[in-house]
N, C-alpha and C positions, 0 to 999 in steps of 0.2 A: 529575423533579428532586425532591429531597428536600433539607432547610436543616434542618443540625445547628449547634449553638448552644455554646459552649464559655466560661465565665467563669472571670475571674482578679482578683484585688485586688493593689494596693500603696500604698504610704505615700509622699509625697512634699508638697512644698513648693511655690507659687507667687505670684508676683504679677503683675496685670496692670496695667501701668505706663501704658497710654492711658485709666484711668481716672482721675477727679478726685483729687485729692490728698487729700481727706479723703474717700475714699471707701473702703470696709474693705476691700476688692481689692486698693486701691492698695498695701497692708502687703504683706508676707510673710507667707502662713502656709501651714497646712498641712490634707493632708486625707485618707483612704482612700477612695482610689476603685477603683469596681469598672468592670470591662472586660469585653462581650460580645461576642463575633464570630460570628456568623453566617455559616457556611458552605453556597453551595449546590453539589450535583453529580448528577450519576448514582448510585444504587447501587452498588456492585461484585457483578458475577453469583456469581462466586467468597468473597469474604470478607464479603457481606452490607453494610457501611458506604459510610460516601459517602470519608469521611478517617477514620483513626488518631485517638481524641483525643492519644494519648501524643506523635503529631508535631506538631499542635497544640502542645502542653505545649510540645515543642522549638524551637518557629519561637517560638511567644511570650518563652520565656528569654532566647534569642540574640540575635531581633530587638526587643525591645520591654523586658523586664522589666530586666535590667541597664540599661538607659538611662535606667529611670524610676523603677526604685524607690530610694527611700531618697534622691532626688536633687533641688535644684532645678529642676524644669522649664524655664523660662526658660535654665539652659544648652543645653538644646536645642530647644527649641521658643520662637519670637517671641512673647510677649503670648497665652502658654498658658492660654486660654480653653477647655473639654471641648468647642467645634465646632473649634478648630484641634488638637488631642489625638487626636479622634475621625478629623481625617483624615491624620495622623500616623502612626497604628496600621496604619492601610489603605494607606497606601503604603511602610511596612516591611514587611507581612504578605501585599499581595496576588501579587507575584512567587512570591514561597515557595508561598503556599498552591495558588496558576497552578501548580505544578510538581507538582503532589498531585492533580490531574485536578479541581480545582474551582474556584468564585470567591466572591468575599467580598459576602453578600448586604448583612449593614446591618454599623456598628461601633458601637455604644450604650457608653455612657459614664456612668457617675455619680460624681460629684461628692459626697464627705461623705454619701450615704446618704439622698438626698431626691431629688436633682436632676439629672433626664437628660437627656443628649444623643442620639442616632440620626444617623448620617451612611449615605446610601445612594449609592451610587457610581451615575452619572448611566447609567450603559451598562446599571443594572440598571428603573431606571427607570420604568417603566407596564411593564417583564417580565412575562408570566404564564407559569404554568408549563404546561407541554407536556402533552399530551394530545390524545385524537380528537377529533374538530371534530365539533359537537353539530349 
């Protein structure tokens, strides 16, 4: 197994409304976050890769980038915190990328350019990767 890694930014908007009222969250504002997805699979004997980045590129447009960029988050997402975002992306992206012979190892997330998130989907879990038994 081999984990290719593919990142994307956009611009968007949020508030998170279950925080205190005078808590700087509680406003609207705004921020560039960046998106990593982590893909694992096999090789391809033939084309060398595990995935396309270019389908990548396409699964992220479709399912993810027109929903988020440029947009308030809160239209789509509840009290749009980067752990509810982060698993957001993963279950927009992990059907699509399932259909591409691989699965989605982590979704990383940054927030404004400091502050990261990582979601690892449970089924990947204590995973290790495959190899002879030592």
């Amino acid at each position: 197994m081999i984990e290719i890694c593919k990142e994307w930014t956009f611009q968007a908007a949020h508030r998170l409304p279950n925080t205190p009222p005078d808590h700087k969250c509680h406003r609207l504002h705004g921020h560039t976050w960046t998106v990593r997805v982590w893909a694992r699979g096999p090789v391809d004997p033939v084309l060398g890769w595990v995935v396309d980045y270019a389908d990548l590129d396409e699964l992220w447009r479709e399912h993810c980038r027109d929903h988020l960029d440029h947009r308030i988050l809160n239209d789509t997402i509840e009290n749009p915190t980067t752990e509810r975002l982060a698993v957001w992306i993963f279950r927009q992206l992990e059907p699509q990328i399932g259909a591409l012979g691989c699965v989605i190892g982590s979704v990383e997330i940054c927030e404004g350019g400091r502050n990261w998130t990582r979601f690892r989907p449970i089924h990947l879990a204590g995973a290790t990767s495959s190899g002879s038994a030592g």
